[in-house]
N, C-alpha and C positions, 0 to 999 in steps of 0.2 A: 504494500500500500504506500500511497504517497499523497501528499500533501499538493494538488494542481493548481492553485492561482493564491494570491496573496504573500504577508510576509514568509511565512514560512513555505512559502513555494517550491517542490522539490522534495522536501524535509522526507525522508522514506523509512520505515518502522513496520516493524510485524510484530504480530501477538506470540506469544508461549504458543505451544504444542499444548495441544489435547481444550483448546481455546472452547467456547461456549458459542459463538455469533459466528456467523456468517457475514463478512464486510460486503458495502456496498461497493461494485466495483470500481476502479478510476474510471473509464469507458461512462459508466452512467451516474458517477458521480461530476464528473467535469461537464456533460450533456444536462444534468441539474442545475448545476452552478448556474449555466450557461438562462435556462429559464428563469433562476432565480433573481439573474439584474438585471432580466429585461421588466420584470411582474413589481419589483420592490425593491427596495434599497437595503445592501445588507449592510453595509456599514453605522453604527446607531442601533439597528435590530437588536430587541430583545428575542430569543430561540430558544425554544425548548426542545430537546432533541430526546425521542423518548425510544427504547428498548436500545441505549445507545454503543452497545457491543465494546466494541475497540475504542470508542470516541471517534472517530475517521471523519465523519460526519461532524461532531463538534467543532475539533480542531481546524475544522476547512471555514465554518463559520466565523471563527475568530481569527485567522488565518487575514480573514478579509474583510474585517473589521468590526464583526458584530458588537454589541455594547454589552452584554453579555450572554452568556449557554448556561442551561442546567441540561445537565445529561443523567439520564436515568437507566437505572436497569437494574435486573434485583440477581445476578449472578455476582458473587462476591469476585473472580477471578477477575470479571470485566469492570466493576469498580476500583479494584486494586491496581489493574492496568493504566485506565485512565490517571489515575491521580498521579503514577509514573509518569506518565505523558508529560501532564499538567506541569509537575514538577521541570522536565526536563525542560518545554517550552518555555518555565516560568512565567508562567500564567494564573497561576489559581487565586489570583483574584479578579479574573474575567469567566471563569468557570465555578459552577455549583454542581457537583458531585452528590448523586441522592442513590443507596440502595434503595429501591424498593419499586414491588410491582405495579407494574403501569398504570393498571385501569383502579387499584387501589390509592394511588399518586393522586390520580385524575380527581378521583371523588374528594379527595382530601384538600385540593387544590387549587383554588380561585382565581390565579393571578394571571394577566392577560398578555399574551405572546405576542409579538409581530408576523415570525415565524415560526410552524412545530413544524416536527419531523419526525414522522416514525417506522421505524423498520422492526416490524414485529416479524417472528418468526411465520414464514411461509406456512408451515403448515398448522399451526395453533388455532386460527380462522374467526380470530375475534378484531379483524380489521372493522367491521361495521360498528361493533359495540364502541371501539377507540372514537373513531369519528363520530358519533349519535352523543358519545360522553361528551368530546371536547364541545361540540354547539352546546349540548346542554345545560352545561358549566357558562359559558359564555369564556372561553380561553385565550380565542383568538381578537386581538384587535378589531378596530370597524374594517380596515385599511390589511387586514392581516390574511397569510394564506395556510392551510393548512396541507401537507404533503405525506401520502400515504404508499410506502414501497411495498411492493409485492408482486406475485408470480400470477402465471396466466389465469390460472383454474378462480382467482379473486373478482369479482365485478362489482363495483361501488359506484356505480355512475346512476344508479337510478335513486341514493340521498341529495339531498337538498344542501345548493351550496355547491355542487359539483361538479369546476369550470372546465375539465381535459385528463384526457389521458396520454402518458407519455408511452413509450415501448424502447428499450437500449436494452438490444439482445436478450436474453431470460428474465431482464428487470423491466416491471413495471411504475410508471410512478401516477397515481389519480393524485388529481391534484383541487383541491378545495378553496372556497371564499369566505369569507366570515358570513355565518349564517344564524338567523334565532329561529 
């Protein structure tokens, strides 16, 4: 993995063996990015980055200027990671580090994102409940987008809010609007 646009552009890092996540690719993470500054400004962004594995995803947001990430996940391995990371980047005080599970996170949780982001496990298939919690909650900004990674066999286009769908090889990305 590697770090494609911003300061630490380049920057390349792998996880331990026997790791828990599945990273989003560079291929569809830089094809992200790419819709990211055309849709909204990531620089300033507040991001929530939610089942956030390796951090790859975090790191890319602060990378390029976000104002600040909370990254989430409830594997101890991939919180351990990240905070190495965090460390290493000397960042952590543009990053918030939360164990715990997502949709438990979500209900617990009120405060209003610019951007989320979440890459749940492909085959877990509580991608709808994520997105029905986040409007719920009211999470996202007026002005804010919501971004949902996942594999083919997922269809979330027929929730409310829901501007596109991306495809970059076996990744999908539905992509959402602030909705009540």
């Amino acid at each position: 993995m590697r770090i494609v646009g911003g300061r630490f552009k380049g920057f390349r890092f792998n996880p331990p063996k026997g790791f828990p996540s599945r990273p989003t690719t560079n291929y569809a993470k830089e094809a992200l990015f790419n819709i990211l500054e055309h849709k909204t400004m990531i620089p300033g962004a507040r991001v929530l980055d939610l089942c956030a594995g390796t951090g790859n995803i975090s790191f890319e947001f602060i990378s390029r200027g976000a104002e600040s990430v909370t990254a989430v996940d409830k594997h101890f391995k991939c919180i351990k990671f990240i905070n190495f990371l965090a460390k290493k980047f000397e960042v952590e005080d543009e990053i918030r580090i939360v164990k715990s599970d997502v949709l438990r996170f979500l209900l617990q949780h009120m405060i209003k994102y610019d951007i989320i982001f979440c890459d749940p496990p492909f085959a877990e298939g509580f991608h709808e409940q994520i997105v029905r919690t986040i409007q719920e909650n009211g999470n996202l900004t007026e002005d804010g987008i919501l971004i949902i990674e996942h594999g083919q066999e997922c269809s979330l286009d027929h929730i409310k809010g829901f501007l596109e769908l991306r495809k970059y090889g076996s990744v999908y990305f539905s992509i959402f609007e602030y909705h009540t």
